[in-house]
N, C-alpha and C positions, 0 to 999 in steps of 0.2 A: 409466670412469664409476662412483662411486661414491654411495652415500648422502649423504656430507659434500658432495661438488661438486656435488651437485644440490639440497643445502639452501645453499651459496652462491646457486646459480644460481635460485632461487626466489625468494631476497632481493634480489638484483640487479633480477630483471624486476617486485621490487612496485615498488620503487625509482622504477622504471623507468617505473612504469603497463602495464605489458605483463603485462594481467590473464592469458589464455590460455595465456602461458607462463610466468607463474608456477606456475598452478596445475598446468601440467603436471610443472616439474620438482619441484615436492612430491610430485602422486601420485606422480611414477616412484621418485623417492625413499626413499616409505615404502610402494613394493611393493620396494624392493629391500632395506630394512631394518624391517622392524614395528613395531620397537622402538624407531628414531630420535627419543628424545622431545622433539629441537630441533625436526626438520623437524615433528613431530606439533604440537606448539605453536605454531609458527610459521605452517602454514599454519591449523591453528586458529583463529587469532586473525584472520589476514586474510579468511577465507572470512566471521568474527562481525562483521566491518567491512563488508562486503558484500553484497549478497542472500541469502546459505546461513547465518543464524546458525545454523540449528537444527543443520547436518551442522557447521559449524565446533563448536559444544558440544561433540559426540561428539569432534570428534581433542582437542580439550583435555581431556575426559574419558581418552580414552588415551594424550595426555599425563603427566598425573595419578596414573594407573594401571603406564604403563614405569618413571615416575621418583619413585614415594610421596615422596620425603624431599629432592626438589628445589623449591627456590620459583617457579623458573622458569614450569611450567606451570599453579602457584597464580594465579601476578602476572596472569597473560595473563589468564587465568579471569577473576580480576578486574577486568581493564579491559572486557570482552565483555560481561560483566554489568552493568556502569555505565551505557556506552554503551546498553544496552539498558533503561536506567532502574531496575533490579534494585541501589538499593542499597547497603542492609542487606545483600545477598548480595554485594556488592562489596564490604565492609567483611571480611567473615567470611571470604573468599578472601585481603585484604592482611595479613590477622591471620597466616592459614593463613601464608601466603607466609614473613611475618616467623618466624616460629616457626622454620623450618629454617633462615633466614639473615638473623640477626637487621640487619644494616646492607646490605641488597638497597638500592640506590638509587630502584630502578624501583617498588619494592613500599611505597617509604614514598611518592617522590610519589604511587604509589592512596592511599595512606592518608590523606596529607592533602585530597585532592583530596575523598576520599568523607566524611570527617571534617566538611569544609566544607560539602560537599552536607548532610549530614546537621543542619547549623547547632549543631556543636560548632566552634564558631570557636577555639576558644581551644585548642584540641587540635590541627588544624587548621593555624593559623599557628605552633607549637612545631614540630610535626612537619616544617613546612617551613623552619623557619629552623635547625633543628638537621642539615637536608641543606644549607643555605647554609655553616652550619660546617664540614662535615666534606668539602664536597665543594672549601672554599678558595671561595666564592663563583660556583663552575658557575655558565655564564649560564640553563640551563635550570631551574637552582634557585632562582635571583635574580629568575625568571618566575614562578615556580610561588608565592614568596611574594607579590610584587606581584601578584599575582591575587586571594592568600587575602588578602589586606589591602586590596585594591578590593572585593572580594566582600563584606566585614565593615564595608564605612562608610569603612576609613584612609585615605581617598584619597591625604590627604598623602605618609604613609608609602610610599603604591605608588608616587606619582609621582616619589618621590628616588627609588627604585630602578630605576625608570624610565627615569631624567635618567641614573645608573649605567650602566644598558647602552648607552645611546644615547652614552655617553660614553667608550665603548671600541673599541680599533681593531677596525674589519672583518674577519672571518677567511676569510682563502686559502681560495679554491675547492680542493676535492676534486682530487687528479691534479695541484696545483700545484705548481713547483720550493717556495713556502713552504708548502704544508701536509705536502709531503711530505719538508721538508728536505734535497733535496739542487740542487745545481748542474748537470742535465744539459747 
């Protein structure tokens, strides 16, 4: 048993909805390494999703604190504080984030996401359409614009993009001989 296989097995049981033992294989986790600043992040962020934001703050604080020059435990930050309505402080967390890794995928969709909130639309839908570019049209980017362009009046615009995803094949379940490409 190690730190790593008990920040798998955290991930698996949020996955999972299997609150109780998720959170158990984080604490056991990051009693058996302090400095883990995946599993610190990680359960971070689900504890800020749930009823403990205030303890979930503190591990992304130590987060933050194991890995200074990681955007990882910035981005989280950032999502915690969104969700918690915080944000201008969700802005200054995807900035942070960006700053050590300047193409984080996760930390530009906060950016756009918070950019919109904040009714910088135009900042907003760049930010989002410049992750459609780069990510080859990711369906989760081709969402995240058709939101920032439903959100801002383009309905038109969101609903091709819309008409885009609804118009592409269905992807293989998780564990399947096609998502996992082989023939067993």
């Amino acid at each position: 048993e190690t730190a790593d296989s008990l920040h798998v097995e955290g991930w698996l049981a949020l996955i999972e909805r299997r609150w109780p033992a998720m959170e158990v294989a984080w604490r056991r986790a990051i009693k058996l390494q302090p400095t883990h600043a995946l599993a610190l992040g990680s359960f971070g962020i689900s504890l800020c999703i749930g009823p403990k934001f205030d303890e979930g703050l503190r591990f992304l604080e130590r987060a933050r604190e194991v890995d200074p020059l990681a955007s990882f435990p910035y981005m989280l930050t950032g999502y915690a504080v969104l969700c918690a309505g915080r944000t201008e402080e969700a802005y200054r967390y995807a900035e942070q984030a960006l700053s050590f890794e300047k193409e984080d995928a996760s930390a530009r969709l906060l950016l756009s996401v918070v950019q919109v909130a904040l009714s910088r639309f135009d900042e907003g839908i760049a930010t989002a359409e410049h992750l459609v570019a780069v990510t080859h049209r990711a369906p989760i980017f081709v969402g995240l614009l058709g939101w920032a362009l439903a959100t801002t009046g383009r309905k038109n615009e969101a609903r091709l993009l819309l008409e885009e995803l609804r118009a592409r094949p269905a992807a293989a379940p998780l564990g399947s001989r096609e998502a996992s490409g082989s023939a067993r």
